[in-house]
Backbone bond lengths (Angstrom), bond angles and torsions (degrees), N, CA, C in turn:
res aa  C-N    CA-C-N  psi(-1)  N-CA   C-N-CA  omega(-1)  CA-C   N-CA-C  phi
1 X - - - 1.468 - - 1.517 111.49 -
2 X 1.263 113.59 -54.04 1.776 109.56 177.43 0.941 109.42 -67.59
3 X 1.734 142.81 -24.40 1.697 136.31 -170.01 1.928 105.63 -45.19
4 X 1.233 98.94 -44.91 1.711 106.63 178.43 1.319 103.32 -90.38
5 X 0.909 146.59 47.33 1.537 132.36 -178.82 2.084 82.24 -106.88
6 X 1.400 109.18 140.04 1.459 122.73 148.98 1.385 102.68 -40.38
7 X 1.569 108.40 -179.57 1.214 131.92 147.49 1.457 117.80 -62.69
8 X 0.919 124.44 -71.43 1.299 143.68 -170.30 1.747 107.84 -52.06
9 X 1.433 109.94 -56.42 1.705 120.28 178.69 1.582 98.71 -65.22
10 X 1.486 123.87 -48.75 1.772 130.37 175.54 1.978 105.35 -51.65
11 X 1.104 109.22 -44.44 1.608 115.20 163.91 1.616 106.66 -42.83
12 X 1.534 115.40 -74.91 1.504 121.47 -141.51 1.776 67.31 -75.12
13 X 1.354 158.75 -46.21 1.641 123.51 -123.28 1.730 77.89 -92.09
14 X 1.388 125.80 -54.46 1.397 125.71 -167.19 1.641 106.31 -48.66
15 X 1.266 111.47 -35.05 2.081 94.64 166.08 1.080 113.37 -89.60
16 X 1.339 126.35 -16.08 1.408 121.72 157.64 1.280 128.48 -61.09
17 X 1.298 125.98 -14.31 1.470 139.73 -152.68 2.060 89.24 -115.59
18 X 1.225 95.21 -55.00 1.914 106.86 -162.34 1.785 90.50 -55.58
19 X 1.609 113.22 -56.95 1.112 124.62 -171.49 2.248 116.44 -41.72
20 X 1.721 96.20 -31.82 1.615 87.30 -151.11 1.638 78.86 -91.13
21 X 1.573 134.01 20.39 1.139 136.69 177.04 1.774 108.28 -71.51
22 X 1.272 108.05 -19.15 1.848 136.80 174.08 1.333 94.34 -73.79
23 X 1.425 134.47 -44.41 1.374 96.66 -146.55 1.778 97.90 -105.06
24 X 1.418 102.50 168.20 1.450 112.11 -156.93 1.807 104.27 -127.67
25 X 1.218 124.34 172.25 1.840 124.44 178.48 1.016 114.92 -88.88
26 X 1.704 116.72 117.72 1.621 123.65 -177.84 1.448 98.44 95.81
27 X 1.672 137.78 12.76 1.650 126.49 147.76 1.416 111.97 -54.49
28 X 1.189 97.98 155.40 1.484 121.33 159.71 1.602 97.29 -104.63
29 X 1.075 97.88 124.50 1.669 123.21 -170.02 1.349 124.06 -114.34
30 X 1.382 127.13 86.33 1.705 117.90 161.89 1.357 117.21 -69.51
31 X 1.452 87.51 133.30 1.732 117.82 178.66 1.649 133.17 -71.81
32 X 0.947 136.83 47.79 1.534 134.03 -136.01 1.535 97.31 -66.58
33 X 1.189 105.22 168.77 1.843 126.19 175.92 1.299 116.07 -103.16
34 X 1.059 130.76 139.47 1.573 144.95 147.35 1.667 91.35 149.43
35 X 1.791 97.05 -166.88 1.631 122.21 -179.38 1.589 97.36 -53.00
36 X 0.877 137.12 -67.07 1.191 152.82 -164.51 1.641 114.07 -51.42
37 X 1.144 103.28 -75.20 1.880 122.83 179.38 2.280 85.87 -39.39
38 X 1.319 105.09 -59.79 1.441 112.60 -165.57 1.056 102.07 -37.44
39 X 1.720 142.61 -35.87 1.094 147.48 -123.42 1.640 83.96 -108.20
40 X 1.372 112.05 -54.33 1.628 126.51 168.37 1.599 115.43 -36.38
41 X 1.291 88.81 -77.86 1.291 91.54 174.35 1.810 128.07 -67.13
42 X 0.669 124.51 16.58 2.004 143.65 163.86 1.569 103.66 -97.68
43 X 1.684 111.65 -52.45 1.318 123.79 177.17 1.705 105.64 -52.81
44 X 1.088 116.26 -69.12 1.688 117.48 -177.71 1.637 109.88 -61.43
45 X 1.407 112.23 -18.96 1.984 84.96 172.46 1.247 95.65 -89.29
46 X 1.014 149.68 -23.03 1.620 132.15 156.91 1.527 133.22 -27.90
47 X 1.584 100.98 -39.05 1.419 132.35 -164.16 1.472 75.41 -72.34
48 X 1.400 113.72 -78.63 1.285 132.22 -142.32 1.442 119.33 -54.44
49 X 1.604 99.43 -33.97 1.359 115.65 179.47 1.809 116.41 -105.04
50 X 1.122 111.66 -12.58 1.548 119.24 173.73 1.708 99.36 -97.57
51 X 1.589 131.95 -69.32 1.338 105.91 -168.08 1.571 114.95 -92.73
52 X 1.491 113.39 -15.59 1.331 101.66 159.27 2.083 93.65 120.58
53 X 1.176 99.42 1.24 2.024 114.50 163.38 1.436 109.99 -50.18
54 X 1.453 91.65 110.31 1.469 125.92 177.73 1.925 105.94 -86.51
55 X 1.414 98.40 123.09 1.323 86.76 -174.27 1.474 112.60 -164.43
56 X 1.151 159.73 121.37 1.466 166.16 171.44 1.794 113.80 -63.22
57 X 1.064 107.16 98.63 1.444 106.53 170.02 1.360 130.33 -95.13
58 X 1.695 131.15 155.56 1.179 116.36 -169.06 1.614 84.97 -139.51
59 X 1.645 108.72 129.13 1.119 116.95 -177.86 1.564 127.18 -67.25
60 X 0.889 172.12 114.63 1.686 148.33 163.00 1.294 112.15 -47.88
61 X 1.825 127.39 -33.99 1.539 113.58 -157.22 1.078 72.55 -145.37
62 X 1.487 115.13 170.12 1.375 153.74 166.60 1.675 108.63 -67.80
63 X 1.206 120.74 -30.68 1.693 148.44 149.30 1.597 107.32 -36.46
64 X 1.424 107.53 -72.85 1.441 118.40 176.66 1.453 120.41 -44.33
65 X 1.582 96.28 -67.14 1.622 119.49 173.60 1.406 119.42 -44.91
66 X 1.218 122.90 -58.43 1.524 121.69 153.74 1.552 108.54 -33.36
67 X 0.928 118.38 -78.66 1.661 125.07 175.77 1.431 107.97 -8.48
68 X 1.313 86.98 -94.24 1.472 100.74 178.78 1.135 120.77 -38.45
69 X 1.530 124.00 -51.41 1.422 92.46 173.47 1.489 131.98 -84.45
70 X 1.059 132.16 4.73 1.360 153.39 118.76 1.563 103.27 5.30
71 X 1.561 105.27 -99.35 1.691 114.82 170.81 1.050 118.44 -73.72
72 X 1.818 138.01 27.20 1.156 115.41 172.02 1.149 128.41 89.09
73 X 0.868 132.52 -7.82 1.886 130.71 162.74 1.193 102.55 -77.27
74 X 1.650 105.64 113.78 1.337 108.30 169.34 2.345 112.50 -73.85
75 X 1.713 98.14 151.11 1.013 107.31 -155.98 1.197 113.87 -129.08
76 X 1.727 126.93 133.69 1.218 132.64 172.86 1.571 129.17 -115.02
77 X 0.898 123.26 179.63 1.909 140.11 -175.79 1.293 80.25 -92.12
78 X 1.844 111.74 149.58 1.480 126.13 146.40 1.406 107.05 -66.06
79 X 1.426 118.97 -15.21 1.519 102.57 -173.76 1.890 111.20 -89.81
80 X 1.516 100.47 -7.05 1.505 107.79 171.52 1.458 105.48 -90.69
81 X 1.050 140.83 -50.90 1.521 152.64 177.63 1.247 104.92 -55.42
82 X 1.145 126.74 -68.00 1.759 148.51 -176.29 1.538 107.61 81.73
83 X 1.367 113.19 -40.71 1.412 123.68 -179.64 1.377 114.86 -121.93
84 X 1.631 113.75 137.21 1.897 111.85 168.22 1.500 109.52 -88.46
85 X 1.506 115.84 166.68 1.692 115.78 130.09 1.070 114.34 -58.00
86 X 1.563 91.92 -70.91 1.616 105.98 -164.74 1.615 128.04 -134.48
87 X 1.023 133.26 143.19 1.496 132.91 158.67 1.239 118.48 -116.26
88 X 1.516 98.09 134.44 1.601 121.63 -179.10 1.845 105.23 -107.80
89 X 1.661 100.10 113.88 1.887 92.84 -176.03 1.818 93.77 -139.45
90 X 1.397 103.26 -166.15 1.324 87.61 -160.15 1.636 91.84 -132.14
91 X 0.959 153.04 -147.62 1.676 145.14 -159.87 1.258 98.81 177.20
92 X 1.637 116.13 135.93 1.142 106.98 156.98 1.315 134.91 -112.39
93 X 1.655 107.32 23.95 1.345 101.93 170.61 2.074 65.33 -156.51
94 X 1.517 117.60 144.61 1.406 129.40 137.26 1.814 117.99 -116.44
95 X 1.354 117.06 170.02 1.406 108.22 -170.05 1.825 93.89 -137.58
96 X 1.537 137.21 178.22 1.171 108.97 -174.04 1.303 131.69 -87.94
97 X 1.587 125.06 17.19 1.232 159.83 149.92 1.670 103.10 -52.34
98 X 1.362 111.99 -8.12 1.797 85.63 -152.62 1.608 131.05 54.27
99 X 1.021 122.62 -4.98 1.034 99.75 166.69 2.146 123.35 -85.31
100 X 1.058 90.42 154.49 1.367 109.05 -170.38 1.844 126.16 -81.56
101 X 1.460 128.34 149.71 1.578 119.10 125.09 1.578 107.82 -117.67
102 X 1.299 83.47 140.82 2.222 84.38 -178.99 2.056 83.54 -141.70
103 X 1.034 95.74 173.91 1.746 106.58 -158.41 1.292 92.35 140.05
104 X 1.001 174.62 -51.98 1.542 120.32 -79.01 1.456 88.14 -138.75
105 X 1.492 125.21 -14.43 1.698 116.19 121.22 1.012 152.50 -75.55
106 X 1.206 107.11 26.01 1.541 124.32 168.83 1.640 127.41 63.98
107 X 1.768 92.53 24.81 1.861 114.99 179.52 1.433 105.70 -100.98
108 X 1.466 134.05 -8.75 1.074 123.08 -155.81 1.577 117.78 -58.60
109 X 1.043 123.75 0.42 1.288 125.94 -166.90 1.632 103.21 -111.01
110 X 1.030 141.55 -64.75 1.739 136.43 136.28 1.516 101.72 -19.58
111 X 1.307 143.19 -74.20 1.246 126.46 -162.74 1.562 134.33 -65.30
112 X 1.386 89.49 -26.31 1.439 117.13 175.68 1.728 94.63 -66.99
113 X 1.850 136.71 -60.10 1.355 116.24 -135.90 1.602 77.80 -95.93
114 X 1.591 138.80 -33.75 1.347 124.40 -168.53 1.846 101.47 -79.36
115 X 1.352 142.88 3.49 1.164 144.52 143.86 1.248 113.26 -62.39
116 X 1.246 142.63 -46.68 1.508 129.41 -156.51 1.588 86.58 -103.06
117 X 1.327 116.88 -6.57 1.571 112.86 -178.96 1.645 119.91 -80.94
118 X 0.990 85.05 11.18 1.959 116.98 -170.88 1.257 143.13 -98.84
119 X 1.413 126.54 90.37 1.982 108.88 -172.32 1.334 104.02 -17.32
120 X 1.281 129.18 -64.80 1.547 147.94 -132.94 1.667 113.38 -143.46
121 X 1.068 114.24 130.72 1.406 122.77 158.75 1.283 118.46 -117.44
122 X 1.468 116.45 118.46 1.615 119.38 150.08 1.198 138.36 -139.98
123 X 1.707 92.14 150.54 1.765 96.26 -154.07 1.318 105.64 -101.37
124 X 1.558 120.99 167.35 1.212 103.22 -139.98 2.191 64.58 -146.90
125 X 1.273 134.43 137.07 0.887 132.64 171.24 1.825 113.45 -162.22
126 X 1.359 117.43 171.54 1.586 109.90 176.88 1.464 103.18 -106.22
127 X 1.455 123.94 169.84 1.377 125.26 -169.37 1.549 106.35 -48.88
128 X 1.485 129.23 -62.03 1.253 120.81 -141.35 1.735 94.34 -76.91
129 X 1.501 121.74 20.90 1.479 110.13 155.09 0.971 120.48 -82.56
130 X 1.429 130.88 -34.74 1.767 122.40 154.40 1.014 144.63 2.35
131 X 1.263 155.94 106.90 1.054 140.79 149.29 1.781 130.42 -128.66
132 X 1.232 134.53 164.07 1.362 141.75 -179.78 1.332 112.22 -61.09
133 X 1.421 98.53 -54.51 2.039 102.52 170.20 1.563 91.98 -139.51
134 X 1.187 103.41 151.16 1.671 118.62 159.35 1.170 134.47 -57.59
135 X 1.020 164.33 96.26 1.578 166.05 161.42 1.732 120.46 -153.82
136 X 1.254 116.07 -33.49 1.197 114.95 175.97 1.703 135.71 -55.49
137 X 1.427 93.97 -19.02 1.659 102.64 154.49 1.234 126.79 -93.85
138 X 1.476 122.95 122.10 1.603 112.86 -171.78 1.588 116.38 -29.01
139 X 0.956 157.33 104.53 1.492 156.78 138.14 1.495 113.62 -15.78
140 X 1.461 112.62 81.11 1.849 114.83 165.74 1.441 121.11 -43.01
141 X 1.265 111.46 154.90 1.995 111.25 -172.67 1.534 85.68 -137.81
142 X 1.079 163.72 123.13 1.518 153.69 123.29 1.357 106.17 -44.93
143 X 1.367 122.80 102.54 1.218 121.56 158.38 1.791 138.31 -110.03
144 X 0.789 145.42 122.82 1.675 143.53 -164.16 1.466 103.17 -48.08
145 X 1.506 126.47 122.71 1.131 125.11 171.41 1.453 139.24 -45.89
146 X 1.824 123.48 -27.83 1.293 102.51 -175.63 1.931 88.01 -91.55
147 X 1.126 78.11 152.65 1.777 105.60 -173.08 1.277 118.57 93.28
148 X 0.713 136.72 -0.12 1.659 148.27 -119.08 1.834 97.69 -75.98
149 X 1.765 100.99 -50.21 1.548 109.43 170.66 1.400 105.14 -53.02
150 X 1.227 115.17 -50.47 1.885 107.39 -170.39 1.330 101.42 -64.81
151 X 1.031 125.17 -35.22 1.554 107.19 -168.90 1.758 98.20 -91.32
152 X 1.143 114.29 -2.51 1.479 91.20 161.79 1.564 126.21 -105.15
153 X 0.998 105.27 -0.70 1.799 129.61 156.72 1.588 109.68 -55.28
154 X 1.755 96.09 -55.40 1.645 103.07 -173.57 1.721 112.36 -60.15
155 X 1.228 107.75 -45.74 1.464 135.89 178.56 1.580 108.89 -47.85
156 X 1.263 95.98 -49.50 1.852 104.08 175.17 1.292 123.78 -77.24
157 X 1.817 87.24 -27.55 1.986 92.35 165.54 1.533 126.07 -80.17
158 X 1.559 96.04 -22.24 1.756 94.89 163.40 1.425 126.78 -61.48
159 X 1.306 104.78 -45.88 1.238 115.09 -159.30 1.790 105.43 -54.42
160 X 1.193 95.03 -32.24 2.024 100.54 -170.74 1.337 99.09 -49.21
161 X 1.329 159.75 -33.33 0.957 174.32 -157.80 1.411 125.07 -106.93
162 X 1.732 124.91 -17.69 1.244 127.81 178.20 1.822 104.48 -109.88
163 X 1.220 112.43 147.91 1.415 146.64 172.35 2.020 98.77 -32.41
164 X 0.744 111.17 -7.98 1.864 105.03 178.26 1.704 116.17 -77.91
165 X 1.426 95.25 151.72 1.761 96.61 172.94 1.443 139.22 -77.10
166 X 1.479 95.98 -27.05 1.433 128.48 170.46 1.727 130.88 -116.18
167 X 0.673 106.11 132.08 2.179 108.49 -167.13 1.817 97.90 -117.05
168 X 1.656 119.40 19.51 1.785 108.73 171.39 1.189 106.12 -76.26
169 X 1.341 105.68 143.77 1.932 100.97 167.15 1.437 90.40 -138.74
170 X 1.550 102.44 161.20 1.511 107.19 -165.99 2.373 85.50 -145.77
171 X 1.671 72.72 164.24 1.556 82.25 179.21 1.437 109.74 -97.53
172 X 1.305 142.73 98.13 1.304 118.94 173.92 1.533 149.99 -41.18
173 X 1.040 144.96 129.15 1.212 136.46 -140.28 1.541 96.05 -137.58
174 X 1.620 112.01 150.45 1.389 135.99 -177.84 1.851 95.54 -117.07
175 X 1.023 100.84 97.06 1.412 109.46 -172.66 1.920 105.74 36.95
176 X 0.968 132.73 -120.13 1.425 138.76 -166.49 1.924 101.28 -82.29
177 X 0.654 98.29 12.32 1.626 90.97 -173.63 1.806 110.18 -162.39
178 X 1.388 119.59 141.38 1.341 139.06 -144.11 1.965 102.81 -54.30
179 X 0.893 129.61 161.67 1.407 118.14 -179.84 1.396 87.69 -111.49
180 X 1.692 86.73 145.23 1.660 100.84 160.08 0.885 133.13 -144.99
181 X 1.055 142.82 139.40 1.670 167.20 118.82 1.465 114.80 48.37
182 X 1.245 115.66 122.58 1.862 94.96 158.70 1.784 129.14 -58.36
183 X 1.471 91.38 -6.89 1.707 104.79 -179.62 1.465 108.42 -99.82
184 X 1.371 109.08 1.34 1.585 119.07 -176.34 1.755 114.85 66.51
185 X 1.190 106.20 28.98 1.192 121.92 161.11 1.515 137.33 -105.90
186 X 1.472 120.87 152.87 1.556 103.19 -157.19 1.586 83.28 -118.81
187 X 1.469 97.74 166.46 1.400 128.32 -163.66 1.671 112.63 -133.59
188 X 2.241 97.42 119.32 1.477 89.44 -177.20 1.925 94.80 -118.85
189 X 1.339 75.46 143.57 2.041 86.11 -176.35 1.587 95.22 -87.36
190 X 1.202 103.09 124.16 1.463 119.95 163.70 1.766 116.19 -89.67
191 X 1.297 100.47 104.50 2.057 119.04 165.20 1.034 113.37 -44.57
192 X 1.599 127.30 51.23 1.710 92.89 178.59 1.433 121.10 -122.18
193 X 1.367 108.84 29.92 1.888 133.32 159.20 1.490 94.17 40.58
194 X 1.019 132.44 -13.15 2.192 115.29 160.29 1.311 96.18 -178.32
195 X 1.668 104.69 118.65 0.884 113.07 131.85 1.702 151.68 -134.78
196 X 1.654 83.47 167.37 1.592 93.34 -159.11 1.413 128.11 -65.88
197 X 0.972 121.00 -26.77 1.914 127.66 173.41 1.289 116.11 -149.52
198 X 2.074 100.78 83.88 1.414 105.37 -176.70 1.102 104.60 -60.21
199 X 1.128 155.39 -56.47 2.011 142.85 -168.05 1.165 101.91 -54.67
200 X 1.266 145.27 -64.82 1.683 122.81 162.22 1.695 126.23 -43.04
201 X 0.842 125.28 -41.67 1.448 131.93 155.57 1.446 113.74 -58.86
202 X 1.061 137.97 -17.34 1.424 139.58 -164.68 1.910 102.27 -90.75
203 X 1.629 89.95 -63.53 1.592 133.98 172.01 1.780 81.90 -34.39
204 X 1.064 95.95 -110.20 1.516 126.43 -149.64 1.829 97.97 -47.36
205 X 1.185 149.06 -50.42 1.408 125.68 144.82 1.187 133.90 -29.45
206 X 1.489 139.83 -55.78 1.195 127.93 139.66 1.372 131.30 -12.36
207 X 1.226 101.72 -34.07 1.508 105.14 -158.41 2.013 91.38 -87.63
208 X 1.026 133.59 -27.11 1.575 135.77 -173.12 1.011 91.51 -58.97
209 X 1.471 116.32 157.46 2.047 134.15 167.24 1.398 83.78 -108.85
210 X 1.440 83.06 122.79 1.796 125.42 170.02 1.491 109.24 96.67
211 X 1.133 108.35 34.38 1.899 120.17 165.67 1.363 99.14 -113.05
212 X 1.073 118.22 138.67 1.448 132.00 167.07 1.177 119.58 -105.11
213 X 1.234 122.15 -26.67 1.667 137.39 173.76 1.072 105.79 146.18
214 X 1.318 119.77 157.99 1.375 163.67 -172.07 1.458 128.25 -87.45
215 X 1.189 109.57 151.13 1.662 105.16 -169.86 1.776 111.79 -89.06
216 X 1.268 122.22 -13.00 1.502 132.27 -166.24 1.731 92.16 -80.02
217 X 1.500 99.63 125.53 1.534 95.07 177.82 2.045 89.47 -127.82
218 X 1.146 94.48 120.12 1.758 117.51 -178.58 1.795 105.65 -115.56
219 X 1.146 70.40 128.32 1.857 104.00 164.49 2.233 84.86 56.29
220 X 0.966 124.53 41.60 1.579 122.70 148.61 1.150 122.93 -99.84
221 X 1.533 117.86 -37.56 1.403 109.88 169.28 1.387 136.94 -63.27
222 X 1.854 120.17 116.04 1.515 87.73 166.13 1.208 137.82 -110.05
223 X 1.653 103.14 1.09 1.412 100.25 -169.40 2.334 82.71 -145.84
224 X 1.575 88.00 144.33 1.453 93.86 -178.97 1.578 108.74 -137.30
225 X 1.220 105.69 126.52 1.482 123.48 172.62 1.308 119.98 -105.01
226 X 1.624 100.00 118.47 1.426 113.13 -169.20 1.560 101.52 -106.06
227 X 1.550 119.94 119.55 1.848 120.67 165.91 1.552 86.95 -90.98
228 X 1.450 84.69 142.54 1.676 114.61 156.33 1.555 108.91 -103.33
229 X 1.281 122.51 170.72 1.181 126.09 -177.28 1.657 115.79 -94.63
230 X 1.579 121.71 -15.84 1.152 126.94 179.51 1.412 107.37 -92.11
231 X 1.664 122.67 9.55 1.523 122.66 179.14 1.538 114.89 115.33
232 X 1.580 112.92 -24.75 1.187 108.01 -158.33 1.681 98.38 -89.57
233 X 1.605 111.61 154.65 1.447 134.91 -172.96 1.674 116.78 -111.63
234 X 1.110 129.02 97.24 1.496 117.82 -179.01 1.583 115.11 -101.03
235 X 1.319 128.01 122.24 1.141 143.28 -155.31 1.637 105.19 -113.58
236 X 1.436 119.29 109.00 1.542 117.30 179.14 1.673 110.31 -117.43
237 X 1.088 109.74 115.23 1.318 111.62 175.15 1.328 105.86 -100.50
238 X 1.668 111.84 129.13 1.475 114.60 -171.35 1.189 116.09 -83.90
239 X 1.671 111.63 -36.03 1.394 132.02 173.27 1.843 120.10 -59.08
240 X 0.892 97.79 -50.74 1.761 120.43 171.06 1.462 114.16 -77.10
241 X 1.200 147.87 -31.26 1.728 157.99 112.15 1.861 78.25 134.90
242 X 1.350 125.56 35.00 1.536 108.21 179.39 1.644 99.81 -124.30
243 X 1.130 116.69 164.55 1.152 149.16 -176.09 1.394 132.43 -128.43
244 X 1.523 131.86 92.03 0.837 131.03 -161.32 1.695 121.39 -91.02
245 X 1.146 160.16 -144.11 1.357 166.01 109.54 1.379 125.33 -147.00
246 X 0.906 130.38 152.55 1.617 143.33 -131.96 1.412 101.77 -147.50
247 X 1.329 113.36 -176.97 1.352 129.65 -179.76 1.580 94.55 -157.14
248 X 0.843 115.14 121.40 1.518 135.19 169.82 1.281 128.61 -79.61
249 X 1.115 145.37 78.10 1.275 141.90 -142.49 2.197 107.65 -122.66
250 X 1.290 77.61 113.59 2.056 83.84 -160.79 1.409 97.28 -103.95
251 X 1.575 107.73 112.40 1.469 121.06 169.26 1.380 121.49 -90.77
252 X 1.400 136.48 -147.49 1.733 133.48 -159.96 1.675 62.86 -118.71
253 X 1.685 125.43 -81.58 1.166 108.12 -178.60 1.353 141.47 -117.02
254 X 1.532 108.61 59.80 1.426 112.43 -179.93 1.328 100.45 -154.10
255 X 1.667 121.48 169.83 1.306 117.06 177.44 1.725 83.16 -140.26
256 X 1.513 128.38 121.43 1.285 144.33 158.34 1.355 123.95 -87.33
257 X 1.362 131.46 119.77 1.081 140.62 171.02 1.817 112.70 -80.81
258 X 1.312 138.86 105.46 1.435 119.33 -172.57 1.868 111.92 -119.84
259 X 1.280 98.46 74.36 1.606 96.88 173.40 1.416 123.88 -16.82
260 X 1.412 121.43 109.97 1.591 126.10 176.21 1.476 105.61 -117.49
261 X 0.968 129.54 -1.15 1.684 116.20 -178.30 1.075 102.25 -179.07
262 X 1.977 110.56 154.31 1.860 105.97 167.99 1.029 87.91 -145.28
């Protein structure tokens, strides 16, 4: 299966793979969304169905949830679970703070409340999610549909006043018509290519009527797994202040982890 994997898809499965090295028999497990999380979640019905890993999952999207039960991870409600260990999700932009923007499948609002619902969060992403500061990926807003223009008027009127480079906001769209939400809410990506003080930016959006929340997820992450495309795995624990890297080594039937540096 990996002999054809890209670079890029060989990235997301190797942090997908290093990452489910966390999870343990009898977790309560969040499910994250996008290319990446998928890779996770394919990885754990393997677990589940090859060594026999007992484990409770909690979906973020209706995307996920399908998934999963697809390969076999059996699956629960946060309102049956109430509490995680852990969640494994994927980011589409991190900075070296760990902190995050993720949206950009249109879960941020599920991922966001079953993340903080969690001992632990870790994200599991390929290099070119990196970045120095955050802004260069549109910034998602979930906002409640009636008003939706006023509150994106208001949104554009904040911004004149906050630390960002760019003030475009756009409505997201599902081919010809608005995208929406598993909460039935629509989502506008804010242009603003850097910004300067996500916790004031975080803060002060929240604070508009007809925001539901935001895509910037601060101080949730604790541990982040970076795939490279040549095999290698970089492991940052925020809590522990160390940094590990790996060598990834993909056999017909084995997958080797070989510690080279911390």
């Amino acid at each position: 299966m990996t002999g054809n994997l890209s670079p890029i898809d060989k990235a997301k499965y190797i942090a997908a793979k290093r990452a489910l090295e966390h999870v343990e028999g009898g977790m309560r497990l969040g499910l994250g969304t996008g290319s990446t999380a998928a890779w996770m979640v394919r990885l754990l019905g393997d677990m589940v169905r090859d060594e026999g890993l007992r484990i409770t999952g909690v979906p973020t999207s209706a995307r996920t949830a399908e998934l999963a039960e697809q390969v076999g991870v059996p699956i629960a409600t946060l309102e049956e679970v109430r509490w995680l260990d852990l969640t494994i999700d994927g980011a589409d932009e991190v900075d070296r703070d760990l902190n995050l923007i993720k949206g950009g499948g249109g879960a941020l609002l599920q991922e966001k409340i079953v993340a903080t619902a969690s001992d632990q969060m870790i994200v599991i992403t390929d290099v070119s999610k990196t970045v120095e500061g955050l802004g260069a990926f549109p910034l998602p807003v979930e906002v409640v549909r009636f008003g939706w223009q006023t509150t994106k008027g208001l949104i554009e009127e904040t911004l004149e006043s906050l630390d960002v480079m760019g003030r475009a906001t756009s409505l997201r769209l599902n081919r010809d018509r608005p995208f929406v939400t598993d909460e039935g809410h629509y989502i506008l990506d804010l242009h603003l290519h850097r910004i300067g003080n996500p916790r004031q930016l975080s803060l002060v959006l929240n604070q508009i009527p007809g925001v539901v929340e935001n895509g910037l997820f601060l101080d949730i992450c604790d541990v982040l797994v970076i795939g490279h495309g040549d095999g290698m795995v970089e492991v940052r624990d925020i809590n522990n202040g160390t940094v590990a890297r790996e060598q990834f080594i993909l056999a017909e039937s084995e997958n080797l982890f070989t510690n080279i540096a911390e």
